[in-house]
C-alpha positions, 0 to 999 in steps of 0.5 A: 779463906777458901777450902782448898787453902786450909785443906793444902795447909792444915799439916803445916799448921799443925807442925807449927805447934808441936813445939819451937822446933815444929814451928821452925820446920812448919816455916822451913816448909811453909816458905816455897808455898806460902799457904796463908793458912800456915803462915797465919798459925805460924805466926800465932805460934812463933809469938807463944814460942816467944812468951814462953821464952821470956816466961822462962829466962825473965819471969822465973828468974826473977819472980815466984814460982807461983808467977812463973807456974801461972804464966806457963799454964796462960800460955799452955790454955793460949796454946789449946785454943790455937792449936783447936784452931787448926783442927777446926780449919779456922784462923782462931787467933788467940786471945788477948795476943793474936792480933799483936802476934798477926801485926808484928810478924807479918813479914816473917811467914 
């Protein structure tokens, strides 16, 4: 990916991790330009803000606290790398999910 196009994205990028709410924004802005950089964490974030969801409303529910605590803290280290990710100017996916979250979202950012 060129330097411009990282340069150009980078403040959407990091819109998008500022909770569910940033990533709406972050897509809400994203969608006239269509940075591919934005776009790429976008994506990576929309598929944590969905875990998160899950952790919250499936596992708490019906599991532990010790599993629900764990899951969340997962997802909070999932979250850093991403999140690096966009201060380094990289596509950093993340690991173990970035590549599902890349394939299953293509369409939406």
């Amino acid at each position: 990916m060129d330097n411009q196009t990282v340069i150009e994205g980078k403040t959407v990028a990091i819109i998008s991790y500022i909770t569910w709410i940033g990533t709406l924004i972050a897509f809400i802005m994203n969608k006239d330009k269509k940075n591919a950089f934005a776009a790429f964490h976008i994506r990576q974030m929309i598929g944590l803000s969905l875990f998160s969801l899950a952790n919250s409303f499936i596992v708490a529910r019906y599991t532990g606290y010790w599993v629900y605590g764990s899951i969340n803290f997962l997802l909070f280290v999932l979250w850093i790398i991403g999140f690096i990710g966009v201060l380094q100017g990289e596509e950093k996916k993340i690991p173990f999910l970035g590549d599902l979250f890349q394939d299953w979202f293509k369409g939406v950012a």
